[in-house]
N, C-alpha and C positions, 0 to 999 in steps of 0.2 A: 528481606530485611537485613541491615549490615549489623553489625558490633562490634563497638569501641571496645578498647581496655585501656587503662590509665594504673599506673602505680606510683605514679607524682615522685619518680626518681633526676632530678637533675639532669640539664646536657648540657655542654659548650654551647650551642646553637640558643639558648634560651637568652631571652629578652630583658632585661633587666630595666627598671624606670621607665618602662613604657607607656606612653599613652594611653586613656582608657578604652575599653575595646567594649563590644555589642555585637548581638546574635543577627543572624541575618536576617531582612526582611521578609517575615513570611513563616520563621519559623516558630514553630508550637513546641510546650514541653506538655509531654502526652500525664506524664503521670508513672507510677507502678507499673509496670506488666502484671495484670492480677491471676494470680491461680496458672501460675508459672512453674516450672519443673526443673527450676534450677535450684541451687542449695542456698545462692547466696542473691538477693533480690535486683531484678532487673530493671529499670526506667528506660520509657521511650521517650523521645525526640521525633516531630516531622516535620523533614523540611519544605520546603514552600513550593517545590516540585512535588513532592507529596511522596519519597522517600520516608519510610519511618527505618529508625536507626535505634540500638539498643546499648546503654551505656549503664555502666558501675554506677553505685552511689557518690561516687567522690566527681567523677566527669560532670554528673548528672546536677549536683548543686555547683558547681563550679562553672557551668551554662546556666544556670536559673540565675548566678551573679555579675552576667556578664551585662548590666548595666550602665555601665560610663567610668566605674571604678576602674583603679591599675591593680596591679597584682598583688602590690604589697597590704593593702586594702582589703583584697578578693582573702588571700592568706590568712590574716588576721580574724575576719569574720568565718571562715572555715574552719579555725585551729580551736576558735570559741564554742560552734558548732558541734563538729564533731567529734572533740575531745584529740584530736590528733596535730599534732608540730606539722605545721606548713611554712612554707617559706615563699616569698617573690616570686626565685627563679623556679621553683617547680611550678608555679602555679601559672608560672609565662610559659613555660614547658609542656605544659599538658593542652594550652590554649594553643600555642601554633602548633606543637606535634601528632596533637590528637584531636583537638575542635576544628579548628581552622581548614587542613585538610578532607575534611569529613562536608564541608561545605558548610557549616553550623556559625560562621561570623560574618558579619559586613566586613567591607573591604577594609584594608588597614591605609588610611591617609597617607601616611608617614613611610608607605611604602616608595622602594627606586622609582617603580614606574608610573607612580600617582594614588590617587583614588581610582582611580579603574582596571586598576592590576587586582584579577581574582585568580584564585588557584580550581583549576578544574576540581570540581570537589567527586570525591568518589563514588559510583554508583552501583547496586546488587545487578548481578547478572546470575541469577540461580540459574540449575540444569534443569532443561527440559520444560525452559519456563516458554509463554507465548512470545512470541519473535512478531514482527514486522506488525506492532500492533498502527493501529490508525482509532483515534476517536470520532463517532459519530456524534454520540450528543452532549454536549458540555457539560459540567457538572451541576451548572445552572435548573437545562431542563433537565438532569437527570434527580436533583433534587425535587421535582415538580411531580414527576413519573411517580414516582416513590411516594409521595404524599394522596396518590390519587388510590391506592392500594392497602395502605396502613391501616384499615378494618380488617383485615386478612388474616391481619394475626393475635385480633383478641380469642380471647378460648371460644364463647361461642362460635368463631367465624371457622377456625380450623378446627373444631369438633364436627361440625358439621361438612364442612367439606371434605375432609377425609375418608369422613363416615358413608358420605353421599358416594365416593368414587369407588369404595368398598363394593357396597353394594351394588351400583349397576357393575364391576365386572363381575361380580357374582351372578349376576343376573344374564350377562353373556354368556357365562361359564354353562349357567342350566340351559340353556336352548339346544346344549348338545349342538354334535357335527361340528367343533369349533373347527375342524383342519379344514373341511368341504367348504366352509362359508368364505373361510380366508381365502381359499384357492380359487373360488367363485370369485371373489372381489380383487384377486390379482387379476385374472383373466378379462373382467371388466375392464380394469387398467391398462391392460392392453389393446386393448378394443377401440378405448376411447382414450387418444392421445391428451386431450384437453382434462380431463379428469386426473391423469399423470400431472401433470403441471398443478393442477387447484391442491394434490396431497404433496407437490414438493414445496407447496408457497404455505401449505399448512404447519409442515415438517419446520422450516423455518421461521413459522410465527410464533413455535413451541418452544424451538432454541431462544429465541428474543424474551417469552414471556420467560423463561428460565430466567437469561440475566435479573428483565425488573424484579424475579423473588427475591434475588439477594441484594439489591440497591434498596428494594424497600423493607428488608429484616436489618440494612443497617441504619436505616433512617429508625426504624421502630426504636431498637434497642438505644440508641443518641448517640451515634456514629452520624458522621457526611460524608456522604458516596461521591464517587469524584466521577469520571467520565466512563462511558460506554462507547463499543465501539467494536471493529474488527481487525484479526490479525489471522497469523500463522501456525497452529500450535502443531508440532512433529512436521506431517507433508499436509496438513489438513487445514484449512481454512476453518475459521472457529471465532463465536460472539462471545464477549467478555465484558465483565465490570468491572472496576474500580473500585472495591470496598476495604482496603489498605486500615481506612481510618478505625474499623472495627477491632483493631490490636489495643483500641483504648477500655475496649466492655470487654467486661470478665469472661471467663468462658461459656457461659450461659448465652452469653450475646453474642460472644463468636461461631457457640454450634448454632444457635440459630439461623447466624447469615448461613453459613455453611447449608442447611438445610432446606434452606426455603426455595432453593430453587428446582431441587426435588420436589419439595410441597405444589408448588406453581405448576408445575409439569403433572401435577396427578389434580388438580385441578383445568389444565385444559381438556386435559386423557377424557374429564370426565364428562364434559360439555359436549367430545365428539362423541363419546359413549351416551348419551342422552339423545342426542340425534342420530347415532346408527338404531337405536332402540324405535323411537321412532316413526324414523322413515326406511327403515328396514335397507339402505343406500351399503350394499357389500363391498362397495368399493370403501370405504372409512375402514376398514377390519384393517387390513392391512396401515394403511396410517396409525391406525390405535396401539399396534404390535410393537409397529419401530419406535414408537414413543415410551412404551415399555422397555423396551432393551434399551434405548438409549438411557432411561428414567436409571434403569437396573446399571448399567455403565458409569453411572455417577458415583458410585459405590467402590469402583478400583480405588485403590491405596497407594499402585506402586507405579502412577505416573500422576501429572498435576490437573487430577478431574475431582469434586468436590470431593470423594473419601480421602483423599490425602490431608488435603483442611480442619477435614475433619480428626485422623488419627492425630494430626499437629496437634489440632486444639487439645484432644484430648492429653496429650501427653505434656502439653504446658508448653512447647517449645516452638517458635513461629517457620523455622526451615528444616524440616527433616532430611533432605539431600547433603545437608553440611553436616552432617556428622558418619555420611558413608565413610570417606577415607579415615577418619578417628576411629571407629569403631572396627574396620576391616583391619588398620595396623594397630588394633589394645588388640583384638581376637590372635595375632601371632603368638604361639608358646615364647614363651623367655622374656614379654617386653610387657613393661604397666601399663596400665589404662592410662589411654591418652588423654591429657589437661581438660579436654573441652568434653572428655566423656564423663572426667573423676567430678567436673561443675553439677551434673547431673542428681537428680533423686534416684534413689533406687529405684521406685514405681517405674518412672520416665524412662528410666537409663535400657532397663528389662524390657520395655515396648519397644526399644527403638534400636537397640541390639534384634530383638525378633523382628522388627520390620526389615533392616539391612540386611540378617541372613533369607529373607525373603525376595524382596524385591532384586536385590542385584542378578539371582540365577534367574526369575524370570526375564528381566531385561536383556542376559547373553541371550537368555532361550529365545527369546524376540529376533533378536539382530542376528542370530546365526541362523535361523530357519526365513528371516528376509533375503541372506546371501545364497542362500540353498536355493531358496525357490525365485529368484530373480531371474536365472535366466531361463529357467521354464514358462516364467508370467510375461515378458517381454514380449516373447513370441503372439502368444495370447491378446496381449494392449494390442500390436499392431494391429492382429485382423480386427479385432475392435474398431478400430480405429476407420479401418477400411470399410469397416460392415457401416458404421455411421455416414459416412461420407458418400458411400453409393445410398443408402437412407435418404439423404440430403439430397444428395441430386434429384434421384426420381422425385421427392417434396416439391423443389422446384419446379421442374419440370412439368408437374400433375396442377402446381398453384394453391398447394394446401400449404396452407402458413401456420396450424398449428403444428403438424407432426416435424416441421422444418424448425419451428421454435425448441419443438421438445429435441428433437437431434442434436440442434444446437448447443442447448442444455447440458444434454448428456453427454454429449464432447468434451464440452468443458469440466463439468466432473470427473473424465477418463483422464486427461492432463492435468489436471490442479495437482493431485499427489504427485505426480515427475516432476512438473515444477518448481514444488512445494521442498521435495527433495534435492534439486539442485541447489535453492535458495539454503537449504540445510547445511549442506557440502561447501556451498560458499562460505558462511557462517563458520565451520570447523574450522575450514583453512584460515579463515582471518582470525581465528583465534590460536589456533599452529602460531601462524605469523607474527602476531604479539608474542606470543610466548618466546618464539625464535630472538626476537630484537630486544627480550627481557635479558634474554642469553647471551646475547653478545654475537649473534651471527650475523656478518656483517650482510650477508648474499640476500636477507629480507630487510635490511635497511629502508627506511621510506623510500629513500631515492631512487632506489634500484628498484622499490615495488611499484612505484608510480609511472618507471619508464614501463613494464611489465604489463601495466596496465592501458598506459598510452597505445604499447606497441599490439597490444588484442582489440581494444575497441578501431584503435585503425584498421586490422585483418578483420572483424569484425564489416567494416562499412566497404569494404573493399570487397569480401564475398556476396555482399548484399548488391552492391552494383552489379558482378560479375554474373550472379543470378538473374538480376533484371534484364543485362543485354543478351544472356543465355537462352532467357524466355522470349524476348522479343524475337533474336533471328529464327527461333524456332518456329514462332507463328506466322511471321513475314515469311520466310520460307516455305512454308507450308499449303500457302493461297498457291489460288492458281493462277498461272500468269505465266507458264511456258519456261520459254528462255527470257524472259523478263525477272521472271522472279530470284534471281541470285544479283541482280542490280536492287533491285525492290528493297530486297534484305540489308543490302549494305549501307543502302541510303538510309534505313529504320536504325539501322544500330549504331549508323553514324550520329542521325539526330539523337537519338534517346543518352550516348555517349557526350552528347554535349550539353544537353539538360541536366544530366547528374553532376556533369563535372562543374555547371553552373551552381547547383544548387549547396555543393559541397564548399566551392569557394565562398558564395556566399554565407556558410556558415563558419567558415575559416576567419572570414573578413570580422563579423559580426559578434563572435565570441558564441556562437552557440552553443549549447548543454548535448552532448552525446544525443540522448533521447529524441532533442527536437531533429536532428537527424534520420535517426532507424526508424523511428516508427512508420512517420510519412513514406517513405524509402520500401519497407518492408510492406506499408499495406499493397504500394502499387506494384511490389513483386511480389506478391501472392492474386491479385484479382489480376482475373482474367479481361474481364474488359477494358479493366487500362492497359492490361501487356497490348491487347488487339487493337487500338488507339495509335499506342505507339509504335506499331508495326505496322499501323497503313503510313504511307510520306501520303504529304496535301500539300496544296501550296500554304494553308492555314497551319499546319506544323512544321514546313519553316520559317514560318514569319514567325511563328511563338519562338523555336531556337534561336530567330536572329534576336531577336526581343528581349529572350534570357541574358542572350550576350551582350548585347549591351549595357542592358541592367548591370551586371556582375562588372562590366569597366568602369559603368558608374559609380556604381558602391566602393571599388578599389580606388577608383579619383578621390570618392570623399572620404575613406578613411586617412588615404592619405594626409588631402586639407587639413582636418581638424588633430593627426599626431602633431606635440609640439613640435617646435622646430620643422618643418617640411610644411613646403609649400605644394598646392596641387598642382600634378602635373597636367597641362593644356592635352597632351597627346593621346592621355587617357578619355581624358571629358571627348575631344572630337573623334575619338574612336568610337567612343561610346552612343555617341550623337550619331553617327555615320553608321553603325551596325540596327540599331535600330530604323535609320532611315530605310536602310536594304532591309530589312524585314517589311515593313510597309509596303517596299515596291512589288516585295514577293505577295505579299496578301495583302492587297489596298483594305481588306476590312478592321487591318489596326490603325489605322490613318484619323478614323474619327473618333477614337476608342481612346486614342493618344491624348488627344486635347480634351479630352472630357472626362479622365481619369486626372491628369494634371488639376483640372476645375474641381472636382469632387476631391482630390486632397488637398487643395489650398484651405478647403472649407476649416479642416482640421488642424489646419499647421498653428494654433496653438499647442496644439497635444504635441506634434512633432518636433516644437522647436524644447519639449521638455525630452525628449527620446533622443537624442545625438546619433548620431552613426546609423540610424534604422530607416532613412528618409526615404531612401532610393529603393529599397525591398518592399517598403509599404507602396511606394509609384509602381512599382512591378507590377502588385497584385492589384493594384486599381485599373492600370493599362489594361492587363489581360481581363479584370472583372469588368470595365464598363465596355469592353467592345461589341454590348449588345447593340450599342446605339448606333457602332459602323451598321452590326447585322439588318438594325430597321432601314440603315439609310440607303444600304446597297446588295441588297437581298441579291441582286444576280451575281452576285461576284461571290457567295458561299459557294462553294466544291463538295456540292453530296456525296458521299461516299457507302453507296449501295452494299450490302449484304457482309461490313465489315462488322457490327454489332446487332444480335437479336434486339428485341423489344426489351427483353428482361433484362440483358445488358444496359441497355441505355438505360433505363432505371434503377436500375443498382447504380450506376455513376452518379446521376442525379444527387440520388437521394442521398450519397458519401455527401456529395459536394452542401447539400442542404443543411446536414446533422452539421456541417464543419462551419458553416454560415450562423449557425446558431449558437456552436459552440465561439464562435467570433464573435460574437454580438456578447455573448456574457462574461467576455472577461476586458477590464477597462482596460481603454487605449488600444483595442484590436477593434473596435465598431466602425472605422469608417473602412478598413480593407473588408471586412465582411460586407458590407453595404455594396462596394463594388464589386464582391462578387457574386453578392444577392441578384445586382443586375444581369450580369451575364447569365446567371443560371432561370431565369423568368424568360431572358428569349431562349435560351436554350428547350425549355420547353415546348417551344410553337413549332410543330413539327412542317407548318409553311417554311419558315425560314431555313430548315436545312439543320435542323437540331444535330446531326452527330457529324455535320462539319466543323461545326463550332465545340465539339467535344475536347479536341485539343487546348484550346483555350482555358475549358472548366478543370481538365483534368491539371494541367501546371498552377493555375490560380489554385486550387484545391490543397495542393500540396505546400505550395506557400504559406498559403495561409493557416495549414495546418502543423506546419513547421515552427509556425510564430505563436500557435496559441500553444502548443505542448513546451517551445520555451520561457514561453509567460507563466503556464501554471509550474516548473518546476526550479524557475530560476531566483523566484521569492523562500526565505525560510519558510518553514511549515508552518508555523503559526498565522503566519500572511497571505496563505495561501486558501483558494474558496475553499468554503466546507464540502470536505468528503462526499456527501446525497451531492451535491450538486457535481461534483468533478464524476463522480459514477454516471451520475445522468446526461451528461457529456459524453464521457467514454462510451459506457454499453453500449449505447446504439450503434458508435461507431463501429463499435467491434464485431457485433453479430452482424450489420451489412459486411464488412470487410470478409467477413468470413463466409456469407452468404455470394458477394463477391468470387469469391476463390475457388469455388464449384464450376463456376460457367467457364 
């Protein structure tokens, strides 16, 4: 939460005969802050982002007047009010110095740059709050959620449930042996990979029923919950609510929300407690434990888990973090209590003096025994890391797909927190960096930090190629093949060097988004069966590089064309024309592929002629998708390429190429490249035709294609952008094949 001050002093900068002015769209005046812990009475503000903001009494009627009246107007009916001399220019003074910045007005007409000139308006960035949140359900269904729940919390319903959850752990408690049964039911878990996975999809249906308790205690109390969803909190991924709007219920209605999502979590505890009872199922024991400790973990104070909320509410004040530094410098001998400490009640003031001599030593005591034991745990993740990974393999290898699942899992659980903490690190530094450019340093200047940036994501895609070609010569090298094989080699690293460098210019050309870059990039320098792909030569993976190449002259012809002023150059287009020709003669099976990708996008070129600059990149990936139909027409002219890919290989290719087909199919304006490369991958499968000669084919269409949807989903604002479930159910698959991928 933010807060204004206003003391309606004059400044040069104020308005005088100004036009009447109005609060922005969207914004609400909340009311009192009730049962508050300041001395002198607080009002909320929220704005239409759902920001709430806390303002003086004087701000506070001084927006409830911001009606169409001017200042002088505004002043008049104030000085009558509240008994106090106002004037015009304060009252212009307090509206752009203190409203208007805060984001709390419509645009001002009368401004330089129109009606559409708005001033970034300020927003809270508390410590230690959730970062990289993302919403999953709108506030829409999350008021829906809410409403299906709200029996929950009349007295009979949480007398009873509490009571009921009481008792059966009491009832666990008497069966004795509680350590044997647990240890029993982890051992089970072990046992049974698939039973691992049913307690961690449990574990997370406990976090989720957590959030609805508190979107539905704010709906109870007459609060609107706003969105749900997930983020980042510390290195840990973590589900949240939106219940902001609860600052308008007294504190009776604030510890409730606070509450109820404890309550919600001892009402699941008790449902699996009822079915371990039961069905006597010792694998639940341990599920029921960790729901316990985490249930018990909601109770910390001294980071942002529901006891924080809670000591807030109680102390009347909505941000306990903002008054560490006040309070750390009033505790110095010789200096007074700091302004924002002396606003306080004495009550309030004593709680939260005790909570900062508390929490600060435990937070060093955190971060210095993190720096302690980091590089003894390092060591530690690796073998991890490694113990997972020969896990996985043998999984494959054996064809057991759940304990391959669960490895997978749990991999990604071992990384989330490393990357969780870089994202941290990033976050410090970029707020270092502001801070720097607050200061006047000129060396974090935008400009200098944008080249800084340019010039890493470059070294960034340039080690990323350098790996790829690294991996290839190493595989191409590796076959056997005599004295042949250091020709072998060079000719792989030659092609696969021109495919990248196609794929780069054509992101150069096209204005691509970093992302749609690396990722494509990165998945096929971590799988192995595309390094091995690319490290066989065929005559069908030169005609794909001649193909590349010409594409990319094309695409440089037409961006040419359509820059003002410049006319396309001829020498381009028949270069273009002529490099793909010589592809064709290299592998006649792009020959029929050609005229029938051509036909299959004319179908679309309404879509295309709304997409400018993208015409020749979507022709790319339809050439290389329909050349199943050269595949039917001249089967003998495929080039089998014996004992270069397992079974499981060519199926893990496949099925990238499938998840990327569907993932092209759902987002508009990529359906008809997906369609042809729907085609190719359908003969791809007929193992008649010669399926992993044509894998060269799938695997550049693939990557095309996947290059185009990851810049479609990232290149719209986020609001414009598909919902979350669905960009997940895109992504995941991709990602555990890619990663299942990366083993073979």
């Amino acid at each position: 939460m933010t807060t204004l001050t206003g003391d309606g002093q004059s400044s040069p900068t104020a308005v005088v005969g100004d036009p009447g002015r109005r609060l922005a769209e969207g914004t609400e005046l909340l009311g009192e802050y009730q049962d508050s812990g300041y001395l002198t009475p607080k009002f909320l503000v929220r704005r239409a982002d759902g920001q709430v903001m806390q303002l003086p009494l004087l701000l506070y009627r001084v927006a409830g007047l911001l009606d169409g009246r001017d200042a002088g107007r505004i002043a008049t009916d104030l000085s009558a009010e509240l008994g106090q001399d106002l004037t015009a220019d304060q009252v212009a003074y307090l509206v752009e110095e203190r409203l208007r910045p805060a984001g709390l007005l419509a645009p001002d007409p009368t401004a330089a740059g129109g009606p559409a000139t708005v001033t970034a308006p300020t927003r809270s960035d508390p410590l230690l709050a959730l970062r990289y949140r993302k919403g999953v359900f709108p506030p829409e269904v999350t008021w829906r959620i809410a409403g299906v729940f709200r029996l929950f919390f009349t007295r009979p319903a949480w007398v009873t449930a509490l009571t009921t959850f009481v008792v059966l752990d009491a009832l666990v408690l008497l069966q004795g042996d509680l350590v044997g049964r647990i240890t029993a039911g982890a051992a089970t878990l072990v046992h049974r990979p698939e039973l691992t996975l049913l307690l961690l999809v449990l574990l997370v249906l406990s976090m989720a029923f957590h959030e609805v308790g508190h979107v539905t205690a704010c709906r109870y109390g007459g609060a609107r919950p706003g969105d749900m969803g997930v983020g980042l909190y510390l290195v840990w991924p973590a589900l949240y609510s939106t219940v902001t709007d609860t600052y308008r219920l007294d504190r009776v209605g604030r510890l409730r929300t606070d509450l109820a999502g404890v309550y919600f979590n001892a009402v699941f505890m008790a449902v699996l407690t009822g079915l371990y009872l039961g069905t006597d199922a010792t694998w639940l024991l341990p599920a029921i434990l960790l729901m316990h400790v985490q249930a018990a973990q909601q109770f910390l104070p001294s980071i942002r888990f529901d006891g924080y909320y809670m000591l807030a509410d109680l102390a009347g004040v909505p941000e306990l973090f903002h008054y560490v530094g006040p309070v750390l410098r009033s505790l110095v001998p010789g200096r007074p209590a700091h302004p924002r400490v002396q606003e306080l009640r004495p009550r309030p003031r004593r709680l939260i003096v005790l909570w900062v001599a508390v929490t600060i030593p435990v937070l060093l005591a955190y971060l210095v025994t993190f720096l302690l034991v980091l590089p003894r745990v390092l060591p530690l993740v690796w073998a991890v890391l490694l113990e997972y990974l020969d896990r996985m393999q043998a999984a494959t290898r054996a064809g057991d797909i759940t304990t391959l699942a669960l490895s997978v899992f749990q991999l990604f659980l071992v990384l989330l927190p490393w990357v969780g903490a870089v994202l941290v690190v990033a976050m410090l530094l970029g707020a270092l960096r502001r801070s720097g450019v607050a200061r006047g340093w000129a060396w974090v200047a935008s400009p200098r930090w944008t080249a800084v940036r340019r010039h890493a994501a470059l070294a960034g895609v340039a080690a990323l190629a350098g790996a790829l070609l690294w991996r290839v010569a190493h595989v191409a090298g590796a076959a056997p093949g005599g004295a042949a094989t250091g020709g072998r080699a060079a000719t792989a690293v030659a092609a696969c060097a021109v495919l990248v460098a196609a794929l780069l210019a054509s992101a150069v050309l096209l204005r691509w988004r970093l992302p749609a870059v690396v990722l494509p990039l990165a998945a096929v320098t971590a799988m192995g069966p595309a390094v091995s792909v690319l490290a066989a030569p065929s005559p069908v993976l030169a005609g794909t590089v001649a193909t590349a190449v010409g594409a990319t002259l094309l695409v440089t012809a037409h961006r040419r064309r359509v820059t003002p002023g410049r006319r396309g150059p001829k020498v381009l287009l028949g270069a273009g024309v002529g490099t793909i020709a010589a592809g064709m003669a290299t592998a006649p099976l792009l020959a029929p592929p050609l005229a029938a990708g051509g036909a299959l996008l004319a179908v679309g070129t309404a879509w295309l002629g709304r997409v400018p600059g993208r015409e020749w990149v979507l022709s790319t990936v339809g050439v290389l998708g329909v050349a199943a139909l050269g595949a039917l027409a001249t089967p003998t002219l495929l080039q089998t390429i014996p004992g270069v890919l397992a079974l499981v290989g060519h199926q893990v290719l496949l099925l990238v190429a499938g998840l990327t087909v569907l993932a092209g199919s759902a987002v508009r304006g990529l359906r008809w490249p997906a369609a042809a490369l729907a085609v190719l991958l359908l003969v791809s499968v007929v193992p008649a035709l010669g399926a992993p000669a044509a894998l060269p084919l799938v695997l550049s269409s693939t990557v095309v294609l996947g290059a185009l949807v990851v810049q479609s989903l990232t290149r719209h604002p986020v609001e414009d952008r598909p919902h979350p479930l669905l960009r997940a159910a895109l992504v995941v698959p991709v990602l555990v094949v890619v990663v299942v991928g990366a083993l073979l």
